[in-house]
PyMOL CGO cylinders between C-alpha atoms (Angstrom):
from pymol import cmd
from pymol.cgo import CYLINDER

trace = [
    CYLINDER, -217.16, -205.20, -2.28, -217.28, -201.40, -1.36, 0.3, 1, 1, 1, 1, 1, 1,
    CYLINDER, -217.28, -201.40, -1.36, -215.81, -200.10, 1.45, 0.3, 1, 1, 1, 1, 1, 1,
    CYLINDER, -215.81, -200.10, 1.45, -218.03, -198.41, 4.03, 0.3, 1, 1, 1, 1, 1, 1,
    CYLINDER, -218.03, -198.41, 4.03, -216.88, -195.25, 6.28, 0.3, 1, 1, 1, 1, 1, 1,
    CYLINDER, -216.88, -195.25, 6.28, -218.47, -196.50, 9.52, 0.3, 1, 1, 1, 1, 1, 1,
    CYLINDER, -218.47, -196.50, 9.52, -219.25, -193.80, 12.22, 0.3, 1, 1, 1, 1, 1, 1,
    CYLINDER, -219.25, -193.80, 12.22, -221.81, -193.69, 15.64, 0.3, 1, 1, 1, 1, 1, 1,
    CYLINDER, -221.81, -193.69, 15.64, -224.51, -191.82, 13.47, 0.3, 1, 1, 1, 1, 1, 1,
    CYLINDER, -224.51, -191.82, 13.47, -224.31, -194.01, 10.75, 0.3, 1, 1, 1, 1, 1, 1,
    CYLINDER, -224.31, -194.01, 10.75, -224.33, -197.28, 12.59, 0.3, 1, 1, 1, 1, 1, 1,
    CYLINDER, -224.33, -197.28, 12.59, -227.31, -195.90, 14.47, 0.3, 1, 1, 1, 1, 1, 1,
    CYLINDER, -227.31, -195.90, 14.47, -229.36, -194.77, 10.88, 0.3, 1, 1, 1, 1, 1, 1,
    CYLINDER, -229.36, -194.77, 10.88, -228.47, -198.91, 9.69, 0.3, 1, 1, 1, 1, 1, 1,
    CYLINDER, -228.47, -198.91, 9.69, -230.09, -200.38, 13.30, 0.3, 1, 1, 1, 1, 1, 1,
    CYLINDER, -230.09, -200.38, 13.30, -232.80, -197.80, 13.05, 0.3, 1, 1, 1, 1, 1, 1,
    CYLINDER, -232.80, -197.80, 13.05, -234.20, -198.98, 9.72, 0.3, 1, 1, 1, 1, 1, 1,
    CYLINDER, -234.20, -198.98, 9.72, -231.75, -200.41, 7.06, 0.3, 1, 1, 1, 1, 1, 1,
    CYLINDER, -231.75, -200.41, 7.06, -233.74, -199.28, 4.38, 0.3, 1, 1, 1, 1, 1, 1,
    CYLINDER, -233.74, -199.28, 4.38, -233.09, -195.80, 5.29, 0.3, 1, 1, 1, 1, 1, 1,
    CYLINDER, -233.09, -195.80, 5.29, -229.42, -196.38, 5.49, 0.3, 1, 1, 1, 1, 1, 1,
    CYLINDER, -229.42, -196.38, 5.49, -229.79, -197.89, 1.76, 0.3, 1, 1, 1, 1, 1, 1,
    CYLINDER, -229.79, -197.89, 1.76, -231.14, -194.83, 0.58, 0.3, 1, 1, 1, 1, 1, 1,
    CYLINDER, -231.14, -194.83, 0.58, -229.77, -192.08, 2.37, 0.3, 1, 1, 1, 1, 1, 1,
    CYLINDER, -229.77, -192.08, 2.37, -225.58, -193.23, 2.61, 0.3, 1, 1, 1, 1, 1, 1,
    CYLINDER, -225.58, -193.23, 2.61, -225.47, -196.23, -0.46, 0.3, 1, 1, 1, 1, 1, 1,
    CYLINDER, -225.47, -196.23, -0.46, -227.96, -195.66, -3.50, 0.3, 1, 1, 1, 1, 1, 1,
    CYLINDER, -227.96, -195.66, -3.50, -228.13, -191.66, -1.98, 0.3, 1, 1, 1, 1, 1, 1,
    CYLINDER, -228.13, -191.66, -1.98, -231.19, -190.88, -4.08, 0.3, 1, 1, 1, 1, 1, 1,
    CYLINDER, -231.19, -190.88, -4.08, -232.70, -189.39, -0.91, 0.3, 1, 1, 1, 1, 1, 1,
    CYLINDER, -232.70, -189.39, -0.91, -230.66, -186.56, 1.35, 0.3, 1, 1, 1, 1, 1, 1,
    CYLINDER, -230.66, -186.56, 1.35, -231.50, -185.49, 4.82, 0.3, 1, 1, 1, 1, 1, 1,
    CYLINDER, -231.50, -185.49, 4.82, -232.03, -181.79, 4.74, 0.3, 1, 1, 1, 1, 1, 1,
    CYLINDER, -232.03, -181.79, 4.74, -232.30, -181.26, 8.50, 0.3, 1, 1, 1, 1, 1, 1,
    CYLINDER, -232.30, -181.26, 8.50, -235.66, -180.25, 10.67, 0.3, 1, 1, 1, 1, 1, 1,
    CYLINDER, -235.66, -180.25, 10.67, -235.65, -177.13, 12.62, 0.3, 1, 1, 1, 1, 1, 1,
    CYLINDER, -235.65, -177.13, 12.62, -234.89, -178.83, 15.71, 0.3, 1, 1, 1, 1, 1, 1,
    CYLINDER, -234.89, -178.83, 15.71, -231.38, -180.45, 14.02, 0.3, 1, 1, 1, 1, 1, 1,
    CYLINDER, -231.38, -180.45, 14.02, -230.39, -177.09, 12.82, 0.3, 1, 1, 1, 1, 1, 1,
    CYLINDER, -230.39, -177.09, 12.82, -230.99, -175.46, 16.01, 0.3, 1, 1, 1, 1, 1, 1,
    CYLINDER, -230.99, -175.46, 16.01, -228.80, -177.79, 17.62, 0.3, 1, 1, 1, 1, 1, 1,
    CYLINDER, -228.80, -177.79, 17.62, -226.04, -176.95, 14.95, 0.3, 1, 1, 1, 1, 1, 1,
    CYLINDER, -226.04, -176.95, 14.95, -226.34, -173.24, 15.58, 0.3, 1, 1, 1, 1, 1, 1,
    CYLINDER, -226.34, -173.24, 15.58, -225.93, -174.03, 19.37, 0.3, 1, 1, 1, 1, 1, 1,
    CYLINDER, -225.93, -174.03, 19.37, -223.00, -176.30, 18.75, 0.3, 1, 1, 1, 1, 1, 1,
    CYLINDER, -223.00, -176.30, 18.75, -221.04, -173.88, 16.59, 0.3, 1, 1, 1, 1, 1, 1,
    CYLINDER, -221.04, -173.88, 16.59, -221.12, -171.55, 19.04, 0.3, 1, 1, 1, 1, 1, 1,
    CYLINDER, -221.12, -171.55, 19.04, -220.09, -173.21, 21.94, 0.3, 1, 1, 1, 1, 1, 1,
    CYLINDER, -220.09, -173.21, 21.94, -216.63, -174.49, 19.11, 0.3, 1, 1, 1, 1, 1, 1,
    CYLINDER, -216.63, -174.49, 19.11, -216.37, -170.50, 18.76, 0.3, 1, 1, 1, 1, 1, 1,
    CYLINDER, -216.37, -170.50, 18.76, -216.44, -169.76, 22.52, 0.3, 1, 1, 1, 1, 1, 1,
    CYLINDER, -216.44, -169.76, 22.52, -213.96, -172.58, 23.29, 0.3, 1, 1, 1, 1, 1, 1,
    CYLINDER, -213.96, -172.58, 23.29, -212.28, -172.90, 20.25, 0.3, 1, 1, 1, 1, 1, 1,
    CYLINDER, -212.28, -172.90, 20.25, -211.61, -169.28, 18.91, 0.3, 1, 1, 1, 1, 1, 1,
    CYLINDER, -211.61, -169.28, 18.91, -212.59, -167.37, 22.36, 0.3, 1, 1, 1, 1, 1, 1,
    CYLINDER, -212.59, -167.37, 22.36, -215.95, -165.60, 20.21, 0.3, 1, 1, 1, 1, 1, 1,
    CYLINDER, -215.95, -165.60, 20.21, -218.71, -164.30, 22.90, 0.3, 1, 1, 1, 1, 1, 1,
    CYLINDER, -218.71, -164.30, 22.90, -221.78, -166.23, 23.23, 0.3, 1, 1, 1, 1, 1, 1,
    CYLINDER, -221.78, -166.23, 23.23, -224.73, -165.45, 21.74, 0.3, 1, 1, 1, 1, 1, 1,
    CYLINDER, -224.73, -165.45, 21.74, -227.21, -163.27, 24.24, 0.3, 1, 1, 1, 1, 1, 1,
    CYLINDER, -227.21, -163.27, 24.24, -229.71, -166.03, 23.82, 0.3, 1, 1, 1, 1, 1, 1,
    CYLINDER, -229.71, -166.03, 23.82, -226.85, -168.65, 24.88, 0.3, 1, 1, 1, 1, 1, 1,
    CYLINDER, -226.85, -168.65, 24.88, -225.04, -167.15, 27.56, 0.3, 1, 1, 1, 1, 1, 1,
    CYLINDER, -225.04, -167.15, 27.56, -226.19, -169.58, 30.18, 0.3, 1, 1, 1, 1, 1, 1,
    CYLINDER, -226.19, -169.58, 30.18, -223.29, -171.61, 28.97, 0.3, 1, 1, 1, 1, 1, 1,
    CYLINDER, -223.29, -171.61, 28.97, -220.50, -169.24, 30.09, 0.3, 1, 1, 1, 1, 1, 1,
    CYLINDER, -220.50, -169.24, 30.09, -219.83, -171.08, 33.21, 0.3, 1, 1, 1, 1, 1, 1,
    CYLINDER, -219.83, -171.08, 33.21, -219.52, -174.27, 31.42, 0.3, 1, 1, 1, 1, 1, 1,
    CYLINDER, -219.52, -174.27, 31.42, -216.97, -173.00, 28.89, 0.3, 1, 1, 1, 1, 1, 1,
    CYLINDER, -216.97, -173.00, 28.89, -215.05, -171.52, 31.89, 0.3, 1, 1, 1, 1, 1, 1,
    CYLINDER, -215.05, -171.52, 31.89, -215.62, -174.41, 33.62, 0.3, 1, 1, 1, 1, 1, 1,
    CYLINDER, -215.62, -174.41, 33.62, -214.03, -176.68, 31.08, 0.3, 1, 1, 1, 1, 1, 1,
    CYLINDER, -214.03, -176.68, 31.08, -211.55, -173.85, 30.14, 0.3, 1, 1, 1, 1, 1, 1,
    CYLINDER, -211.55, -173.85, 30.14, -210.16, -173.57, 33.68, 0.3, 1, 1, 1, 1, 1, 1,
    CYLINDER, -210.16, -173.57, 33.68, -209.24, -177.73, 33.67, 0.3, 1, 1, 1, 1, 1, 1,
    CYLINDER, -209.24, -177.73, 33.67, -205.42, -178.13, 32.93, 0.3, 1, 1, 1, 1, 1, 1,
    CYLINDER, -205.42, -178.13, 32.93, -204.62, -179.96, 29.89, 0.3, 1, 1, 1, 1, 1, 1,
    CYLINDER, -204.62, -179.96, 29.89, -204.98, -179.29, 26.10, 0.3, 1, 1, 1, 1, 1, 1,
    CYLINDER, -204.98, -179.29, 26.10, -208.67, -178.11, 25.02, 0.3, 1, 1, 1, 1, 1, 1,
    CYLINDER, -208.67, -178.11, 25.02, -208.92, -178.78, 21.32, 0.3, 1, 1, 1, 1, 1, 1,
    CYLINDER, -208.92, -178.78, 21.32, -212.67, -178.32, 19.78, 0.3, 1, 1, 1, 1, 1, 1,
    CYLINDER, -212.67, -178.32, 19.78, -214.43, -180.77, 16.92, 0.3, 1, 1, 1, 1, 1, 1,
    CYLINDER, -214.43, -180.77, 16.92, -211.41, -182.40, 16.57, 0.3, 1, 1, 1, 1, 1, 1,
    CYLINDER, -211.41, -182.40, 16.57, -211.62, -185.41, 13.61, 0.3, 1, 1, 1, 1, 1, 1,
    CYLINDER, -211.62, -185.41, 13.61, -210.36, -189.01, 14.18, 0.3, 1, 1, 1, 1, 1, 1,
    CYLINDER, -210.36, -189.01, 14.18, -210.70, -191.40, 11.80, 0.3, 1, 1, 1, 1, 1, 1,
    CYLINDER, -210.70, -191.40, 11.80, -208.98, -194.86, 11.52, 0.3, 1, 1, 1, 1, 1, 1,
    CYLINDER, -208.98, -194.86, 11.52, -208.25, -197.13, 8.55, 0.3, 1, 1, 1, 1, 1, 1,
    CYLINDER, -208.25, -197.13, 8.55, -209.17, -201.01, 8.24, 0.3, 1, 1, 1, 1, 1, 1,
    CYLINDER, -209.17, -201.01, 8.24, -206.21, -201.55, 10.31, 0.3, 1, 1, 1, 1, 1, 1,
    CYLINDER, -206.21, -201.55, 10.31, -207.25, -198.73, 12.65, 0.3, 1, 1, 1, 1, 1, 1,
    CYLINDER, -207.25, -198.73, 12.65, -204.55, -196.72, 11.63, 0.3, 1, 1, 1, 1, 1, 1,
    CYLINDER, -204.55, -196.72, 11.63, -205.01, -193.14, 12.22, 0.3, 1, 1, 1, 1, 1, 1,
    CYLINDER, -205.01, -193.14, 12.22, -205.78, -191.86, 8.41, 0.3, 1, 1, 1, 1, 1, 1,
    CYLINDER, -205.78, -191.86, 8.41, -207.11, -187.93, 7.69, 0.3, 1, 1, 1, 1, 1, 1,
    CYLINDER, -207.11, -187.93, 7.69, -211.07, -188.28, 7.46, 0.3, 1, 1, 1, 1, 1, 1,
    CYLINDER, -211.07, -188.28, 7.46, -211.79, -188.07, 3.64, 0.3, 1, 1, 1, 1, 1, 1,
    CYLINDER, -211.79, -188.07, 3.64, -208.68, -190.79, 2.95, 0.3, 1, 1, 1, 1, 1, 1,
    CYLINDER, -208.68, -190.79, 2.95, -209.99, -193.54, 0.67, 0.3, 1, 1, 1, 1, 1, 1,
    CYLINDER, -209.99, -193.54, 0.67, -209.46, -196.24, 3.19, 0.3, 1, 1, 1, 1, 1, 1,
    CYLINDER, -209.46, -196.24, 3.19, -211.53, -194.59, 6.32, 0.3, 1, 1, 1, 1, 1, 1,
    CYLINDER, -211.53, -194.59, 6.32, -212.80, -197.43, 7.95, 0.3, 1, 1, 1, 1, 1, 1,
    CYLINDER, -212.80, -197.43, 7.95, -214.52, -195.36, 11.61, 0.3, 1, 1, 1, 1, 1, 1,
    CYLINDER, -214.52, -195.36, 11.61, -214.51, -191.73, 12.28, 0.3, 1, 1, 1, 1, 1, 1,
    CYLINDER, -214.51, -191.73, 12.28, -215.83, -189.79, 15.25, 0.3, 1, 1, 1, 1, 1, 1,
    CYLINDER, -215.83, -189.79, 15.25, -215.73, -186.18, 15.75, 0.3, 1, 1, 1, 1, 1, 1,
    CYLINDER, -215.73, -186.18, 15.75, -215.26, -184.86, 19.15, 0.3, 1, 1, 1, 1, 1, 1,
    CYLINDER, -215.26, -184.86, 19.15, -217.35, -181.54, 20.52, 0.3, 1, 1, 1, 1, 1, 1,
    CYLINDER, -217.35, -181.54, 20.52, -214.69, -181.21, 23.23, 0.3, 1, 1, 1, 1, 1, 1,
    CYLINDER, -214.69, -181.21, 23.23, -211.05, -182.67, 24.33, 0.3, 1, 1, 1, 1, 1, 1,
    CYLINDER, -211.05, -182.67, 24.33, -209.22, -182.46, 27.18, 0.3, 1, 1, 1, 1, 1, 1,
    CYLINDER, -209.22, -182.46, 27.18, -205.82, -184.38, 27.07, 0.3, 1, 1, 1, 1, 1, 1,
    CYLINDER, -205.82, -184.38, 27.07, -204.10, -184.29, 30.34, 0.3, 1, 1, 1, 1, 1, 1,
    CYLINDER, -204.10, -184.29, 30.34, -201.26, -186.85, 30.95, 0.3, 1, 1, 1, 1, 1, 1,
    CYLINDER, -201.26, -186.85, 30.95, -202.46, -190.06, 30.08, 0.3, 1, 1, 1, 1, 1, 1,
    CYLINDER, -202.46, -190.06, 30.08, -205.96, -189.16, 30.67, 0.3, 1, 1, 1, 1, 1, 1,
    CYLINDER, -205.96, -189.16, 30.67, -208.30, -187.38, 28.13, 0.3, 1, 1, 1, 1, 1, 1,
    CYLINDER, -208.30, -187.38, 28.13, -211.78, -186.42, 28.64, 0.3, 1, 1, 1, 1, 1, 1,
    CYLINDER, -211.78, -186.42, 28.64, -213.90, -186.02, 25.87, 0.3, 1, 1, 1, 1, 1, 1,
    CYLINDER, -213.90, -186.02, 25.87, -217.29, -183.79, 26.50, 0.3, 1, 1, 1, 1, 1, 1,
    CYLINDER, -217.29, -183.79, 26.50, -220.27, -184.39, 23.67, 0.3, 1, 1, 1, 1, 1, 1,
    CYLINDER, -220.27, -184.39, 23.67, -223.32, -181.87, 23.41, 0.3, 1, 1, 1, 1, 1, 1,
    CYLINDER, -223.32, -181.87, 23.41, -226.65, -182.94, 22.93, 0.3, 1, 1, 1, 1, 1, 1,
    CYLINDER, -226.65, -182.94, 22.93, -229.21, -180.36, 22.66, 0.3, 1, 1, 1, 1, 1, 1,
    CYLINDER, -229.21, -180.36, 22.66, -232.48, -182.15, 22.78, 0.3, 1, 1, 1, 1, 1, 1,
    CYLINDER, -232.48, -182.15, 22.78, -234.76, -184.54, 24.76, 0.3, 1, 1, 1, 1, 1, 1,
    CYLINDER, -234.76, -184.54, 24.76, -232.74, -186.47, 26.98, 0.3, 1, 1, 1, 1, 1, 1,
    CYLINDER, -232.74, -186.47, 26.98, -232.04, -189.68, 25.58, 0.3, 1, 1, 1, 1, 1, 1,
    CYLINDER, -232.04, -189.68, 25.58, -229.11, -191.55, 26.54, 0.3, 1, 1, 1, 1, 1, 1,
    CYLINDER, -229.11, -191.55, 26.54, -227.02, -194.39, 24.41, 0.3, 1, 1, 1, 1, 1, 1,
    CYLINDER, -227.02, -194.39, 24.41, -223.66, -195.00, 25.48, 0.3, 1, 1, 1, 1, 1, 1,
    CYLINDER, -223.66, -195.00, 25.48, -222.83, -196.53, 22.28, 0.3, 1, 1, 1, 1, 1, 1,
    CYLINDER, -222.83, -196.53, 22.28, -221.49, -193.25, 21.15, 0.3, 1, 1, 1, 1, 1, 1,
    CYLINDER, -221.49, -193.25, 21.15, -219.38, -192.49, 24.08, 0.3, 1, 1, 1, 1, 1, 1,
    CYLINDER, -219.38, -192.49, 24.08, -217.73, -196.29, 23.65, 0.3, 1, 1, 1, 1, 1, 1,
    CYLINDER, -217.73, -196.29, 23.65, -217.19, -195.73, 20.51, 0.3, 1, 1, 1, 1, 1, 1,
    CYLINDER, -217.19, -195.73, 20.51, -214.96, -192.44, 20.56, 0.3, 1, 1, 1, 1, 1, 1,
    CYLINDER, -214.96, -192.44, 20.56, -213.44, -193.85, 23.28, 0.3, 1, 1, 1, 1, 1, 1,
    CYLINDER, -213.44, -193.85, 23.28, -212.16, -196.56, 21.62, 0.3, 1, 1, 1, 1, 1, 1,
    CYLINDER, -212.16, -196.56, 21.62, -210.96, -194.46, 19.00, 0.3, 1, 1, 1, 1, 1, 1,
    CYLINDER, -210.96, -194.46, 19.00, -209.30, -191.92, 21.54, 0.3, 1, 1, 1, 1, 1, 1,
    CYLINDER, -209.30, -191.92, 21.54, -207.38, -194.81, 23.18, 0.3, 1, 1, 1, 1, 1, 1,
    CYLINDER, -207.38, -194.81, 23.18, -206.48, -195.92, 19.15, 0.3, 1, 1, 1, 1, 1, 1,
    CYLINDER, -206.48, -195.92, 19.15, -205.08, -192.54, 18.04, 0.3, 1, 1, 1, 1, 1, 1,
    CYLINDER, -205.08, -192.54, 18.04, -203.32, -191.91, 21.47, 0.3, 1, 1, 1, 1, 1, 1,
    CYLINDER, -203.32, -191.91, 21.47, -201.04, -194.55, 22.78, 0.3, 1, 1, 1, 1, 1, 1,
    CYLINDER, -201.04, -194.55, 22.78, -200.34, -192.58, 25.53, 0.3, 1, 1, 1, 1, 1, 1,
    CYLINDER, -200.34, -192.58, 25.53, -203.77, -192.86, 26.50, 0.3, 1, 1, 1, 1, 1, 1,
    CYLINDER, -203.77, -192.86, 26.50, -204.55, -195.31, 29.33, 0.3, 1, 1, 1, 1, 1, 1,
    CYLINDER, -204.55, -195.31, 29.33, -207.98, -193.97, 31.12, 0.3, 1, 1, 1, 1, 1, 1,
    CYLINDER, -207.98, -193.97, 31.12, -210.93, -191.70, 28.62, 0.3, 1, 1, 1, 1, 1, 1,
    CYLINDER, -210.93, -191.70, 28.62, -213.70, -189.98, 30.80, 0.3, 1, 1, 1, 1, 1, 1,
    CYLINDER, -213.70, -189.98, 30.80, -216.43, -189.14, 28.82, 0.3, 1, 1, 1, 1, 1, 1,
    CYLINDER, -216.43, -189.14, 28.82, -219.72, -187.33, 28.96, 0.3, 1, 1, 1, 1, 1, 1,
    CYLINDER, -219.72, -187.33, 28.96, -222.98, -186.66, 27.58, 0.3, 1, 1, 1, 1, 1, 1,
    CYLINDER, -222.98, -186.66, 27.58, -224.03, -182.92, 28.66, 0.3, 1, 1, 1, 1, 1, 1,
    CYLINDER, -224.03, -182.92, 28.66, -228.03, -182.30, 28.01, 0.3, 1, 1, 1, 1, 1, 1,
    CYLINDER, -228.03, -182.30, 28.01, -227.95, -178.47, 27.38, 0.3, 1, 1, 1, 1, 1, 1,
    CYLINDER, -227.95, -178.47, 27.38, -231.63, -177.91, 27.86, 0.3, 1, 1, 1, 1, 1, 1,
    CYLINDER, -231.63, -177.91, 27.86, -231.50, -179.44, 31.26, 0.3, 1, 1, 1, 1, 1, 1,
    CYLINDER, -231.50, -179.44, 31.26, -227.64, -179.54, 32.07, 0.3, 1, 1, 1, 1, 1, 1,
    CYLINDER, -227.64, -179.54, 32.07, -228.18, -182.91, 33.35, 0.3, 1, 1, 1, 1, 1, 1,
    CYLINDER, -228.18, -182.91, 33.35, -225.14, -185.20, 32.09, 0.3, 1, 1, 1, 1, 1, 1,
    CYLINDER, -225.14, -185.20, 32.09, -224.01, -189.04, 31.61, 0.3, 1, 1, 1, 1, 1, 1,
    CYLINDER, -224.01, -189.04, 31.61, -220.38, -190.59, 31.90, 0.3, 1, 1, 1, 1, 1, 1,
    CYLINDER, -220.38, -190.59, 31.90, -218.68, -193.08, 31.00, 0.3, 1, 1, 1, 1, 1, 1,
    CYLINDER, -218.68, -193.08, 31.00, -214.88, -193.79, 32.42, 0.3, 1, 1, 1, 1, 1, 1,
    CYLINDER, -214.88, -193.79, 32.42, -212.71, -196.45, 30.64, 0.3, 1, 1, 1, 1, 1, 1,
    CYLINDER, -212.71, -196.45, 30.64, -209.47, -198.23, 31.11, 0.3, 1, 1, 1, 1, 1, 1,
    CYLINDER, -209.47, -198.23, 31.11, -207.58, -198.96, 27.92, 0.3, 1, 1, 1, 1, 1, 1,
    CYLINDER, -207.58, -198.96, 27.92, -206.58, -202.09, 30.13, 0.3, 1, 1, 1, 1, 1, 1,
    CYLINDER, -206.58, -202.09, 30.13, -210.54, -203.02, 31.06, 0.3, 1, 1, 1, 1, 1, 1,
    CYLINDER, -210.54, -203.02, 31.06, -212.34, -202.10, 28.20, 0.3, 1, 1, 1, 1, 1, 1,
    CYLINDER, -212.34, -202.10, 28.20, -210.43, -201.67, 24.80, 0.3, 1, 1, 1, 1, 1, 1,
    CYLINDER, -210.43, -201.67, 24.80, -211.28, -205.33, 23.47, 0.3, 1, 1, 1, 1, 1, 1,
    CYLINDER, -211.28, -205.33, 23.47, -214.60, -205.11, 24.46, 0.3, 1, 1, 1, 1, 1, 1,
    CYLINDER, -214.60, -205.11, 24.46, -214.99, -201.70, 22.57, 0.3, 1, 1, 1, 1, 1, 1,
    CYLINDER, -214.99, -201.70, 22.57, -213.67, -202.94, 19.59, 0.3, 1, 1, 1, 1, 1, 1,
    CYLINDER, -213.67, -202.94, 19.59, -215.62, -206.37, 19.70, 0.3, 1, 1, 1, 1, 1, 1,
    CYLINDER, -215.62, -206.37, 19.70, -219.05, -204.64, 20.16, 0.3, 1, 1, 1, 1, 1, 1,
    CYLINDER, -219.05, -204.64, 20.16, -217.92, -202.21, 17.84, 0.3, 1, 1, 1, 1, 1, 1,
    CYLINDER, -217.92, -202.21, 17.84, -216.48, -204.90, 14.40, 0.3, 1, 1, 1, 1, 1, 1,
    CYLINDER, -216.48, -204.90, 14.40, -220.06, -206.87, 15.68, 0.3, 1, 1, 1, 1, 1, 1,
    CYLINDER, -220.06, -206.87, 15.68, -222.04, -203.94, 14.42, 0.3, 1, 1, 1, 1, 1, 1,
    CYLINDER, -222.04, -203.94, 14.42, -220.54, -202.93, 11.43, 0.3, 1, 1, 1, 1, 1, 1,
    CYLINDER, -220.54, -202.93, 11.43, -220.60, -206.88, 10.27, 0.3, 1, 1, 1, 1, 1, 1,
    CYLINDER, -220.60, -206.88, 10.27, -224.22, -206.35, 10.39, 0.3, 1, 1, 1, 1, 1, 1,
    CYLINDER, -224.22, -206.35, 10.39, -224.17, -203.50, 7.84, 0.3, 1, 1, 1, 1, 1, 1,
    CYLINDER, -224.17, -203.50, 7.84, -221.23, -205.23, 5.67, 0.3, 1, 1, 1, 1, 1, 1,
    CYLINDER, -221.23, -205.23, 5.67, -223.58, -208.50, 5.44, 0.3, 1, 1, 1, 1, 1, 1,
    CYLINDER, -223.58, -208.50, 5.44, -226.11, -206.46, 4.56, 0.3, 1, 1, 1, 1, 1, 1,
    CYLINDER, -226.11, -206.46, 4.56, -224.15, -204.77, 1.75, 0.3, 1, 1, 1, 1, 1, 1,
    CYLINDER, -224.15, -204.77, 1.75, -222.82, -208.20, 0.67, 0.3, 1, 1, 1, 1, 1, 1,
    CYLINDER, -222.82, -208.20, 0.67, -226.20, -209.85, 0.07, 0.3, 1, 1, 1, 1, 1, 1,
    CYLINDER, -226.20, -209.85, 0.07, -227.77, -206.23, -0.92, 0.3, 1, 1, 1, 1, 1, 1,
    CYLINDER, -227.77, -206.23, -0.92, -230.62, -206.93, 1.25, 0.3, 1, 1, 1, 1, 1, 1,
    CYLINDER, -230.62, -206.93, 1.25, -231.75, -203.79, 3.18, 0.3, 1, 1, 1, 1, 1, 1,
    CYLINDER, -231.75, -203.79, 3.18, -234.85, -204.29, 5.09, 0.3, 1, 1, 1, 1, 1, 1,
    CYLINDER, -234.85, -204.29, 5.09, -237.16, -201.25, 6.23, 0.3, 1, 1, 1, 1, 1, 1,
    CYLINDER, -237.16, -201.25, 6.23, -238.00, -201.16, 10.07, 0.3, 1, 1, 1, 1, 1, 1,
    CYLINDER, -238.00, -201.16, 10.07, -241.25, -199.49, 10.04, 0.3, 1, 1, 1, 1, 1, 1,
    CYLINDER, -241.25, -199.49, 10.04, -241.10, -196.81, 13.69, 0.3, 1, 1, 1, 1, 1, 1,
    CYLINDER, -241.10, -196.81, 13.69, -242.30, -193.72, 15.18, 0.3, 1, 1, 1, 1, 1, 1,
    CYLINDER, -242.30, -193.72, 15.18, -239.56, -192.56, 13.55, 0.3, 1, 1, 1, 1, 1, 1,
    CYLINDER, -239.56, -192.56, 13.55, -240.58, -192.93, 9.79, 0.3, 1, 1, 1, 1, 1, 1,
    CYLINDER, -240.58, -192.93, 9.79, -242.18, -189.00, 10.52, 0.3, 1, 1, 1, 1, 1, 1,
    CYLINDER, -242.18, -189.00, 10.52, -238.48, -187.91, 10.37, 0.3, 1, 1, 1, 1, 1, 1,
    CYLINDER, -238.48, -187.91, 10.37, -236.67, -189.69, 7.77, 0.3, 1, 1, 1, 1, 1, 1,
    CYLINDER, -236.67, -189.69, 7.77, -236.12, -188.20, 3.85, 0.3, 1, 1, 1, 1, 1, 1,
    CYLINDER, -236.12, -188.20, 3.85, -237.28, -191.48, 2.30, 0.3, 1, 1, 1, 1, 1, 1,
    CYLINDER, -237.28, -191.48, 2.30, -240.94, -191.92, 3.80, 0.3, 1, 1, 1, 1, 1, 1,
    CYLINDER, -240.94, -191.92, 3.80, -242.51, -190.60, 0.78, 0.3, 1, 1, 1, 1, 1, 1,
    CYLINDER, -242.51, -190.60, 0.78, -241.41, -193.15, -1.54, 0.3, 1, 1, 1, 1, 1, 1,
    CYLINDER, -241.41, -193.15, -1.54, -240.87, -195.84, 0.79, 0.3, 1, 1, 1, 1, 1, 1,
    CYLINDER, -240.87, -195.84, 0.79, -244.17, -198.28, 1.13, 0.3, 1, 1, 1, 1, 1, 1,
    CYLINDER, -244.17, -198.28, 1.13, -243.12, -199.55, 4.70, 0.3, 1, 1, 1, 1, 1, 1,
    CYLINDER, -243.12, -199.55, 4.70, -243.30, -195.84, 6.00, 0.3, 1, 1, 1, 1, 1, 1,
    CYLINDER, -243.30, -195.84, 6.00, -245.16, -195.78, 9.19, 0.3, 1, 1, 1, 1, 1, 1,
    CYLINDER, -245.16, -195.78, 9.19, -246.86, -192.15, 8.89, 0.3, 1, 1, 1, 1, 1, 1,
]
cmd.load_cgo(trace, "trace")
């Protein structure tokens, strides 16, 4: 059976509507090109890895983030910027394109600090909040970093500036990371073992690259 690359995104696209996942990541006869509001968001988030990453002003039209890149630059610790992690079958850190890349998350921002590390994630539209994300880089922070015992995490709504967090214990909460984590990519593996790929007909059908040619799109 093929091996999958699992990842937040990706999990999310297969619960959304496995039909879409069929098309756009295993018979990839359909690609996601990206609406205006997606590539907005990119333009904002390159930026802000510029600013913190390579010390590049902001744009004019962004510089009501300054005082959050100071902010975050004035924490002690190491600041490293869309940093990959990816993990093997074994969850063995592996580089991200290695043939046996099992999960991989890609962190905005990092802050390692002892045995603490606090991992920042923007989000630049409508506030909508799943934690799901936030569990699972933290279970991979706590994987590629032994020395890791306690990941604070948060969601920071750049429209708003409203945030969410999440703090966990490798002690409290790596099991239950992983278990929630293996439960949903068994979904997508039985799904690519029995090649059965349902569509889940949404509101969301408006955005996805496949609702042309797909007869359960909800338009």
């Amino acid at each position: 059976m093929t091996k999958l690359a699992h990842s937040f995104s990706a999990l999310k696209m297969y619960e959304n509507c496995p039909q879409r996942y069929y098309r756009q990541r295993i018979k990839k006869d359909v690609k996601d090109v990206g609406s205006a509001a997606s590539k907005e968001g990119e333009r904002v988030h390159k930026a802000l890895e510029r600013r913190l990453g390579e010390g590049m002003p902001l744009p004019k039209d962004m510089k009501q983030y300054e005082k959050l890149c100071a902010m975050l630059e004035s924490k002690s610790g190491d600041l490293t910027v869309e940093e990959q992690l990816c993990l093997n079958y074994n969850l063995d850190p592996v580089s991200w394109f290695d043939k046996d890349a099992f999960f991989r998350v890609m962190t905005d921002v990092m802050i390692m600090k002892g045995d603490t590390a606090v991992y920042i994630d923007w989000k630049n539209g409508k506030r909508n909040i799943d934690y799901f994300q936030l569990d699972s880089t933290a279970a991979n922070i706590f994987q590629h970093f032994p020395e890791i015992n306690e990941v604070k995490t948060t969601l920071v709504w750049l429209k708003t500036m409203q945030t969410d967090s999440q703090t966990y214990t490798r002690e409290d909460h790596y099991n239950k990371l992983w278990g929630d984590i293996y439960g949903r990519v068994a979904l997508v593996e039985e799904s690519l073992e029995k090649d059965e790929w349902p569509a889940k007909p949404s509101g969301l059908c408006g955005w996805c690259p496949a609702q042309t040619s797909c007869d359960s799109a909800k338009i």
